[in-house]
C-alpha positions as MATLAB code, in Angstrom:
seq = 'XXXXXXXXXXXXXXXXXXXXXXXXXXXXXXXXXXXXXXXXXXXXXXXXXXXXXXXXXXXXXXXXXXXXXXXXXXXXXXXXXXXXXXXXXXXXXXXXXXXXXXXXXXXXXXXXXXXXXXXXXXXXXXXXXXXXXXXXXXXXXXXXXXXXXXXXXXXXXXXXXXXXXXXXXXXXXXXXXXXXXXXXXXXXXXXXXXXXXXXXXXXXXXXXXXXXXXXXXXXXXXXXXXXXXXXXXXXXXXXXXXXXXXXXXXXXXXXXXXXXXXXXXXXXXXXXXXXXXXXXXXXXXXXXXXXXXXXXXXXXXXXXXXXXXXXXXXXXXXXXX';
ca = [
      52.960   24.063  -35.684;
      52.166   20.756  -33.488;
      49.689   20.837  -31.239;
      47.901   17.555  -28.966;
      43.864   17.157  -29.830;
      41.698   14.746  -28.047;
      38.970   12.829  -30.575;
      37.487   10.961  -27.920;
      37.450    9.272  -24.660;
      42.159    8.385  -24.312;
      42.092    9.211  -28.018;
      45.058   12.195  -28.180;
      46.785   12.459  -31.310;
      49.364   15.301  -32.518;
      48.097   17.562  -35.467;
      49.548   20.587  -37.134;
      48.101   23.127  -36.852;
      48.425   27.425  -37.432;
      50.711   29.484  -35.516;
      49.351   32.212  -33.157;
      50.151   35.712  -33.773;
      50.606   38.717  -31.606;
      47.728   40.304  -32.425;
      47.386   43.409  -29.569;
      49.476   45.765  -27.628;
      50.700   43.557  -24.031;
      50.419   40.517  -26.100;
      53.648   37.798  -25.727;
      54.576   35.046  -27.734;
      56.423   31.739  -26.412;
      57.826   29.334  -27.754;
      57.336   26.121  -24.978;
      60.139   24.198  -24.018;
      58.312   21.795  -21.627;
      54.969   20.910  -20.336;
      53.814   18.593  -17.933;
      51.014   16.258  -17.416;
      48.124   17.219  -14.620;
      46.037   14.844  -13.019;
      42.889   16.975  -13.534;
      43.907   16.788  -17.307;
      43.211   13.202  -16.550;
      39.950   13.255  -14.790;
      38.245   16.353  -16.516;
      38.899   15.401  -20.265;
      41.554   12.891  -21.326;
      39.663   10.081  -19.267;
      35.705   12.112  -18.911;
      33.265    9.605  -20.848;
      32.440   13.082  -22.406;
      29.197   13.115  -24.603;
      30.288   12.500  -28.388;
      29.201   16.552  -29.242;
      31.907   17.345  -27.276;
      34.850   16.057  -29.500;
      36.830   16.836  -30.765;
      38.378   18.920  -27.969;
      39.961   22.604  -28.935;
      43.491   22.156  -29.783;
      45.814   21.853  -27.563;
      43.591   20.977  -24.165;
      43.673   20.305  -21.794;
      47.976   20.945  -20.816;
      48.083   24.182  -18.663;
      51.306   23.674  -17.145;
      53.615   25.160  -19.390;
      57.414   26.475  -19.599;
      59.024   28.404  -22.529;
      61.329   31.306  -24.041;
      60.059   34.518  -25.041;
      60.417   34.703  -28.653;
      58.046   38.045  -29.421;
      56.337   40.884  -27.359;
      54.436   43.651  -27.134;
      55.015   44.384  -23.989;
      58.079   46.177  -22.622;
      57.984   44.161  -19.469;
      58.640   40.632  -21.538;
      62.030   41.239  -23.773;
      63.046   38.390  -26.192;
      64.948   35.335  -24.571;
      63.136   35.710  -21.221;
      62.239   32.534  -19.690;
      58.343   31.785  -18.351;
      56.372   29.727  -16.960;
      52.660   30.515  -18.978;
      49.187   29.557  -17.764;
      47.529   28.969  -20.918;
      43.799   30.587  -22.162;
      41.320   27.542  -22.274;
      44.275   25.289  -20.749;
      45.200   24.673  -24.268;
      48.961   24.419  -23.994;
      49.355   21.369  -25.887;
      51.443   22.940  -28.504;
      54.774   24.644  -29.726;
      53.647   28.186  -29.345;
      51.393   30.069  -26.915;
      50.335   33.682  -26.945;
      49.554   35.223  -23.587;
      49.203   38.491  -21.429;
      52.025   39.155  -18.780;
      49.116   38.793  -15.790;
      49.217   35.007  -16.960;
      52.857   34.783  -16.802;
      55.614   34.133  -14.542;
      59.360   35.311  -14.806;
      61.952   32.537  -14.477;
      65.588   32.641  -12.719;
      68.409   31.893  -15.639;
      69.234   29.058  -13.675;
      68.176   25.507  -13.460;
      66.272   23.726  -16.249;
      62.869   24.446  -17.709;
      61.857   20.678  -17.294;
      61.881   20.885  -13.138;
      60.823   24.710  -13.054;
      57.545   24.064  -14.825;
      57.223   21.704  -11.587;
      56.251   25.004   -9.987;
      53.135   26.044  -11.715;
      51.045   23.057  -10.263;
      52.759   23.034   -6.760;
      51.831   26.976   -6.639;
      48.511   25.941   -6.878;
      48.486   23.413   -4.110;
      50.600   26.713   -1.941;
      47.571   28.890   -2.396;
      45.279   25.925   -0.974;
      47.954   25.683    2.213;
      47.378   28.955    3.109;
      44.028   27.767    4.440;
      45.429   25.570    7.221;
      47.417   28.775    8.682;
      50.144   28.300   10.862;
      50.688   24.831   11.097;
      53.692   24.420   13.874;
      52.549   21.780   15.779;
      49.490   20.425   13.867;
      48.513   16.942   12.757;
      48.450   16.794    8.964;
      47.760   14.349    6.585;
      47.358   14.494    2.654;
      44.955   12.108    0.737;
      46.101   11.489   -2.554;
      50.347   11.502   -3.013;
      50.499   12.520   -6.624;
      52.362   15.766   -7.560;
      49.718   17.557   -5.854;
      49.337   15.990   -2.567;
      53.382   15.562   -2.444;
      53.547   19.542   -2.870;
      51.254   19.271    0.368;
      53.583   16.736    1.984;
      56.153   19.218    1.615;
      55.035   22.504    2.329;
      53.394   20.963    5.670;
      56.538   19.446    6.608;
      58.865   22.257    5.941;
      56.634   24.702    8.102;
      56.632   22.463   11.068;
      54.104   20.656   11.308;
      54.253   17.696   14.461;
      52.708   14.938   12.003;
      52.837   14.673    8.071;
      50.549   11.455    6.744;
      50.854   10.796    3.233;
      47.696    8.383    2.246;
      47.304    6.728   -1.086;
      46.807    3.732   -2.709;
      49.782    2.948   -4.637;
      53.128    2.098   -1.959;
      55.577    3.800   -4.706;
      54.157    6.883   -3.950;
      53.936    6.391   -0.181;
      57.644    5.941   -0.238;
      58.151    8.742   -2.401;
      55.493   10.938    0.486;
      58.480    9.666    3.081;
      61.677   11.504    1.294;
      59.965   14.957    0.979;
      59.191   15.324    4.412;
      55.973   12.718    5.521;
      56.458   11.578    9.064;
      54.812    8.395    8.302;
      51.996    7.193    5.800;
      48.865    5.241    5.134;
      48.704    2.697    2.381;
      44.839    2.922    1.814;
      44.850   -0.295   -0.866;
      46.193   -2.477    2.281;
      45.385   -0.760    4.999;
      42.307    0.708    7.042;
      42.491    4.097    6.664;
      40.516    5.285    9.714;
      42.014    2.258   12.054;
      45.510    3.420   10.911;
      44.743    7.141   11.436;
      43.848    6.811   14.940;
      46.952    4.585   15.406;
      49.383    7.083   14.033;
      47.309    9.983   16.144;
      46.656    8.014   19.348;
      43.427    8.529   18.910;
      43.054   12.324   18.470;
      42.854   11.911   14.369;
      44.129   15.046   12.031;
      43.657   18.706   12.670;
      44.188   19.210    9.615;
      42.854   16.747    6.177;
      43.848   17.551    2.649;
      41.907   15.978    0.046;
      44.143   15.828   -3.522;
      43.090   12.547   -4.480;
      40.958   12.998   -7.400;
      38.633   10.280   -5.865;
      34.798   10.502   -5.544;
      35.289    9.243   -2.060;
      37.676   11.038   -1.314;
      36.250   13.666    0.966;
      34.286   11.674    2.988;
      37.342    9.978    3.548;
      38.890   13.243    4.884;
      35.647   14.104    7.591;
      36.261   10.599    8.705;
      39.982   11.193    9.552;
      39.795   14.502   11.018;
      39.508   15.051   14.937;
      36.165   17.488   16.228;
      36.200   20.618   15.184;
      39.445   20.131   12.456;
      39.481   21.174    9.425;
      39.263   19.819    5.379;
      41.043   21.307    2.595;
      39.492   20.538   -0.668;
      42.072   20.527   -3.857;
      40.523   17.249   -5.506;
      38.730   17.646   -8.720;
      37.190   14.765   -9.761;
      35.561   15.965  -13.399;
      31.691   14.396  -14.106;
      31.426   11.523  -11.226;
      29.223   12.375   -8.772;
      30.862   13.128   -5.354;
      30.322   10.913   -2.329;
      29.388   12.830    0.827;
      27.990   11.996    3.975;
      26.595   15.248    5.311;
      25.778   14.018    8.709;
      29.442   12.566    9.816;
      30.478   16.507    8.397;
      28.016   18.035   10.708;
      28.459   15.546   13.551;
      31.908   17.263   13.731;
      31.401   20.453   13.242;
      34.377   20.412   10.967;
      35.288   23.375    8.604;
      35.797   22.810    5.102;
      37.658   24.774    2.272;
      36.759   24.321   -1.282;
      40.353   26.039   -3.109;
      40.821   26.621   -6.767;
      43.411   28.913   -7.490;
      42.010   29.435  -10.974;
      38.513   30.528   -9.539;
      39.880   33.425   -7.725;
      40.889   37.343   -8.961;
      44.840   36.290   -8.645;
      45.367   33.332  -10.196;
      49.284   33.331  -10.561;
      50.081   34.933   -7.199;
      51.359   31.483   -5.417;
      52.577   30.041   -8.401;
      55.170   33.344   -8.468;
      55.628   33.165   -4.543;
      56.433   29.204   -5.341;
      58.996   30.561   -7.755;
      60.693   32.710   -5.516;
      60.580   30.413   -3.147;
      62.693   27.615   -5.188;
      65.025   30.110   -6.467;
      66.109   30.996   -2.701;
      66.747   27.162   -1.973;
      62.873   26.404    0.506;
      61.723   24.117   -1.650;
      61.918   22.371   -4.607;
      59.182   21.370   -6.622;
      61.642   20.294   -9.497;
      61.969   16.579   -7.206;
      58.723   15.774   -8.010;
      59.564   14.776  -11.728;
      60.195   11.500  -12.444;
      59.999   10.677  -16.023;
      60.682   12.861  -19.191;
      59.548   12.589  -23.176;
      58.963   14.332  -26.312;
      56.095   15.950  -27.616;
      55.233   13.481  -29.823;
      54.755   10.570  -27.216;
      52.334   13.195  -25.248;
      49.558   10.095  -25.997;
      52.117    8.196  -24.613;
      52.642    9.967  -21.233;
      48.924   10.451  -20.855;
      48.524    6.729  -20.641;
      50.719    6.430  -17.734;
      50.060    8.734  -16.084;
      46.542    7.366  -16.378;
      47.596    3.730  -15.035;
      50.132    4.807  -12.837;
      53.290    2.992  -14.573;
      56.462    2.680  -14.065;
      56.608    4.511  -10.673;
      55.325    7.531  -12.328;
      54.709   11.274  -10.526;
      55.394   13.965  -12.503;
      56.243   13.600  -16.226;
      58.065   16.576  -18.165;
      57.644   16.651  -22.038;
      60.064   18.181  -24.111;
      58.628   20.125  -27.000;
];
């Protein structure tokens, strides 16, 4: 079968490779429709200046957000033709067929195409993070970062009421896109000063609430000096080998609290991404908006690289395999 491989630093080519087999009882095999590109895939290996003893990466890294048909199980739960969304072992879902447990999966309505529902894997992630910030009726939000991650923020802040939603990033494409899912205004951080413009939007009170999703060293420094005394930061941002910027002192000064979230790094790794699911399927919110582009497997080198340089007004990219 196909499968992605990365030889070195934005060096991902396509190489055959052997099929998986079922090889235990529970075990399911599917056959991907569509994947989509992660900005951590980005950050942690695609673009890492990795030492050479690291390549060439396992096949099929580092894709974990994944969307196929059942095609063969061994567990009664998971019947042939079932549709799936399928978090990956290794996040090496770069590749026509995956084998997986069910506790790794999650069911799929018969409706709708497989190229917006896979939207839902990586917004599920982000839903688990926006637990943190509680009820948030009448709180001051904003999101740094307006890739697919920080627009899932956007719009689960903005459909459960909060008074402000700030989208902040650096490219204005996004910014506008941060405006139709729900952002009550935004903060173009390559033209504008973030902090000055914070306290504008706020009258002066800053954010109760700052989500960090921009992948950016300074990033969470960024978010303590945004957020009002005694608010709170959300931590989503991964930003792979670079050291992290942090000035402990402005944290303290504010007694701010701060949430470090990984979805992955906790005993129920799939439960938001099946809430997000449900969600969708009963009309709340759509994750499937967040796509903007679409290609084949074998231009996954392709995607990468724009994804990578931002082109062509990209967000979300679903590849058909």
């Amino acid at each position: 079968m196909k499968a992605a491989q990365i030889f070195g630093r934005r060096d991902m080519r396509i190489v055959d490779v052997a099929e998986p087999t079922l090889n235990a009882i529970g075990e399911v095999k599917v056959k991907l429709d569509y994947m989509s590109v992660c900005g951590s895939d980005i950050y942690l290996e695609y673009d890492a200046d990795l030492p050479e003893d690291h390549y060439p990466l396992d096949a099929g890294k580092p894709v974990h957000e994944c969307a196929g048909i059942v095609v063969e199980s061994r567990d009664p739960d998971y019947a042939e033709g079932q549709r799936v969304i399928v978090i990956p072992d290794a996040a090496a879902g770069a590749a026509e067929y995956v084998v997986q447990k069910s506790d790794k999966l999650i069911r799929l309505p018969d409706w709708g195409g497989l190229d917006e529902w896979v939207m839902c894997q990586h917004s599920g992630t982000a839903l688990y993070s926006a637990k943190k910030w509680g009820n948030a009726v009448g709180k001051r939000i904003a999101v740094l970062g307006q890739g697919g991650i920080g627009l899932s923020f956007t719009m689960f802040a903005s459909k459960q009421g909060a008074a402000q939603v700030i989208g902040v990033d650096l490219e204005e494409y996004r910014c506008k896109k941060a405006l139709e899912l729900g952002a009550t205004g935004t903060i173009n951080a390559s033209t504008d000063d973030v902090v000055e413009a914070a306290k504008e939007l706020t009258d002066g009170k800053l954010f109760d609430v700052v989500v960090d999703a921009s992948g950016n060293p300074d990033g969470l420094d960024s978010c303590v000096a945004i957020a009002r005394s005694e608010g709170q930061v959300i931590s989503f941002s991964l930003t792979g080998q670079r050291p992290v910027n942090f000035k402990h002192l402005a944290w303290m000064g504010k007694n701010l609290q701060l949430n470090a979230t990984v979805i992955a790094a906790t005993n129920q790794p799939v439960k938001e991404i099946r809430e997000l699911v449900d969600l969708r399927d009963r009309g709340w919110v759509d994750p499937g908006l967040l796509k903007t582009h679409e290609t084949s497997f074998d231009a996954l080198p392709d995607a990468y690289e724009m994804y990578r340089k931002r082109e062509d007004g990209v967000i979300k990219i679903a590849v058909k395999v």
